[in-house]
N, C-alpha and C positions, 0 to 999 in steps of 0.2 A: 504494500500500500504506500503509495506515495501524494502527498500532502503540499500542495503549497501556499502560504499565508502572504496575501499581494494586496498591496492597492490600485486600484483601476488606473490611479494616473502617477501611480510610479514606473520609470524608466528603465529599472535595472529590475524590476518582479516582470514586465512585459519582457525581457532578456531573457527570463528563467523559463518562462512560457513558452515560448518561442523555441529556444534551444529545446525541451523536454518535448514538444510539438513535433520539430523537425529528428527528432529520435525515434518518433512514432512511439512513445511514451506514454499509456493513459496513467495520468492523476485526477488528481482533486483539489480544487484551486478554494480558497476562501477569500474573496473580495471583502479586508476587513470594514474599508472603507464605506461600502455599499451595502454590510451589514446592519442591521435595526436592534436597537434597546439590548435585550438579552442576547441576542444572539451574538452582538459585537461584543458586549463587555466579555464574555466567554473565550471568545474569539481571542481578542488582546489577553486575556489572562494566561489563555494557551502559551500565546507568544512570548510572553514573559518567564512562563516558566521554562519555557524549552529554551531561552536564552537569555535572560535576563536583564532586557533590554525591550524597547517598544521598537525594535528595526524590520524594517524591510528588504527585499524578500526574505523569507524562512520558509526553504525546503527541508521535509523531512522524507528519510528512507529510510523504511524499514527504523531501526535503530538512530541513525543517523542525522544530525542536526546539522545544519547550512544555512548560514546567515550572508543574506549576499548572492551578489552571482557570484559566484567560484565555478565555473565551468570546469573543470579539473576535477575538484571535487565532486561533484554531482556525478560528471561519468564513472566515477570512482565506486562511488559509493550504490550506481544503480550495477556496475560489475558483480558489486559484494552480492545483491539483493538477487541478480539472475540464478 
C-alpha cells in the first residue's frame, strides 16, 4: 500500500505524483488541502506523526517514510515493497 499526503497546489507533491504515475504505480493520494473538518485535522495529525513536521509531500511505502520528492528514495523503497 502506498500513500501519498499532497497539497493540490504544491509543486514538488505534483512531482511525486507524476513520477509514481509514470511508474504505472497505483497509490492513494490524500489532498490535505482539499480535505474538510475531520477528515483534515486526521489527515495533518497523520503527517505529523509519521514525520514530525507539517511538510509536504509525504510518501509512504509499505514501512517506509519520505518527506519530499527524493526520487531515489521512492524507487528504492517501492524495490523493497515488490
Amino acid at each position: 500500500m502506498i500513500k501519498v499526503y499532497s497539497l493540490s497546489t504544491c509543486p514538488w507533491c505534483k512531482k511525486v505524483k507524476k513520477f509514481l504515475d509514470e511508474k504505472n504505480v497505483q497509490f492513494d493520494v490524500i489532498e490535505v488541502d482539499l480535505a474538510q473538518g475531520e477528515e483534515q485535522k486526521q489527515a495533518l495529525a497523520e503527517v505529523e506523526k509519521l514525520t514530525g513536521h507539517r511538510a509536504f509531500p509525504v510518501t509512504v511505502v509499505g514501512e517506509k517514510v519520505i518527506r519530499g520528492f527524493k526520487q531515489e528514495e521512492i524507487e528504492e523503497a517501492l524495490k523493497d515493497e515488490a
